[in-house]
N, C-alpha and C positions, 0 to 999 in steps of 0.2 A: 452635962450628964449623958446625953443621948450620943456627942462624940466620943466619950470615956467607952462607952457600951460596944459601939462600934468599933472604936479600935481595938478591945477586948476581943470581939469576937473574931474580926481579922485576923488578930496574932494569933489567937488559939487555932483555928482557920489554918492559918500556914506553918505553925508546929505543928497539925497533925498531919496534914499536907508532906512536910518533911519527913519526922516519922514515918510514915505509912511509906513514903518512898526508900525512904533506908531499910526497914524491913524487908518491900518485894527487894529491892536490889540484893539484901543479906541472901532471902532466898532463893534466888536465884543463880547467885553463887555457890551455894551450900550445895545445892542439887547437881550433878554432872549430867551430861544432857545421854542418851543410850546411845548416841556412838562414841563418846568419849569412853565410856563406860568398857565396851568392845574390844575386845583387843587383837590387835591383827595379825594373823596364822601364814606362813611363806607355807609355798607349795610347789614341787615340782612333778611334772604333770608328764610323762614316756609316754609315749604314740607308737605304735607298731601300724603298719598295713602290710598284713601279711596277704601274700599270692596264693592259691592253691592249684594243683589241677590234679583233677583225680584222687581228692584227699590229701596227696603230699603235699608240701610246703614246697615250693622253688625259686620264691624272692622275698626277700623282707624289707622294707627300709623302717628305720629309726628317726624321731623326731622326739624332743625334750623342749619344755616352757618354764620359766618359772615364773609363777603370779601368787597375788596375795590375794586372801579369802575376799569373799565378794567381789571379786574383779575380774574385767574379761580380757584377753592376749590374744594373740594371731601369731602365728606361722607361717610363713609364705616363701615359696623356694618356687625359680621357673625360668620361663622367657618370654617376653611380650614377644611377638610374632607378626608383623605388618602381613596382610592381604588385602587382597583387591578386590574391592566391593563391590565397584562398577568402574568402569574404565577411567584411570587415570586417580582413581578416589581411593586412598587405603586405610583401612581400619585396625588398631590392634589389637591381637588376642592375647590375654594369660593366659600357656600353656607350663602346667606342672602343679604343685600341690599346694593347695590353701588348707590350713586348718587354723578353724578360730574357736574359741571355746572361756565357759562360762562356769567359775564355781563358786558356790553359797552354802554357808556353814548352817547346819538346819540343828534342831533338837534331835531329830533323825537319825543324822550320817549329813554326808557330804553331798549337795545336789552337784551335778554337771552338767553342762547343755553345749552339744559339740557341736559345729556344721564343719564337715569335710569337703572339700570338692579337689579331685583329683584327675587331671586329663596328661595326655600326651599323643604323639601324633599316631595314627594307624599304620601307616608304613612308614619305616625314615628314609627311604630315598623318593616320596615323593613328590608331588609340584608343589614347592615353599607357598607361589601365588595366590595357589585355590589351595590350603592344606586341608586334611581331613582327621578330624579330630577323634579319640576316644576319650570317655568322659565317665566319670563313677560318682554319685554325691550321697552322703547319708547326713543326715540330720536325725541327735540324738538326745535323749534325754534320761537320769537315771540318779540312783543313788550308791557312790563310790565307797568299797570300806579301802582304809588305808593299807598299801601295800601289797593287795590283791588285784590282779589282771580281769579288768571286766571288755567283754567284747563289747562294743556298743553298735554294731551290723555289723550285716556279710550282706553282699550281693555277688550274683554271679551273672557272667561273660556272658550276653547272648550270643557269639561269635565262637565260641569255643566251649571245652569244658572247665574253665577256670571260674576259682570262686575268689573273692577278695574279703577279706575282714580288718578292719580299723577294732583295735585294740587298745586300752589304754589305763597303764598301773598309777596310783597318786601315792605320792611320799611326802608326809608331812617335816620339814624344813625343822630346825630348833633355833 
């Protein structure tokens, strides 16, 4: 009688044991987890750095990314540059323009988080060995509306009267 009892209570035991595990597993599928849920936005992201001097405009360059929401890309255009550190020992530098940048789909608007870093050499015909560099960096952070040009800095030329602004329009993708 007392193994009757016992093995009743086992088997009920492990039908609800199973049950109860086919339910979480049901639920568990039923449910889609919130990134599935998500749906993911393409984006292409225009860079401007425009020049100034004295208010006019007198260079621009162009740069284009395209990334998906939530996600970050880089841009990198230059020349690694060997110099000499100490005798016989050489180091290389990237010389020319990194932009890397960051955007997230908010209830908001569009967040973006840019780091630019932008150099080239002070004079071109001088010593490649020892070069000397010029150098502009902003780090930026902000909320983008689709289609409209937001500057995200300006710095200006301690060397001259020139001002520099990083510029940048987002186009949402279909």
């Amino acid at each position: 009688m007392l193994k009757k009892i016992v093995v009743a209570l086992m088997l009920s035991l492990m039908c609800g044991w199973g049950i109860g595990n086919a339910a979480a597993q049901e639920a568990n599928t039923a449910k889609p987890t919130p990134d599935a849920e998500k749906a993911v936005n393409a984006y292409r992201l225009d860079f401007s750095v425009t020049e100034l001097e004295d208010g006019k405009k007198i260079n621009a360059r162009q740069y284009s990314i395209y990334m998906n929401n939530d996600d970050s890309n880089e841009i990198k255009i230059g020349t690694r540059v060997p110099a000499e550190v100490k005798q016989g020992e050489l180091q290389y530098l990237d010389v020319g323009t990194n932009i890397w940048c960051r955007i997230e789909e908010r209830a908001n608007g569009l967040a973006i988080h840019v780091r630019a870093e932008i150099s080239n050499f002070a004079t071109p015909e001088q010593d490649q060995s020892r070069p000397v560099l010029r150098q502009l960096s902003i780090k930026a952070s902000s909320l983008a509306q689709l289609g409209k040009p937001l500057v995200l800095g300006s710095v200006d030329d301690p060397n001259s009267r020139r001002q520099f602004q990083l510029e940048v329009t987002v186009m949402k993708l279909k």
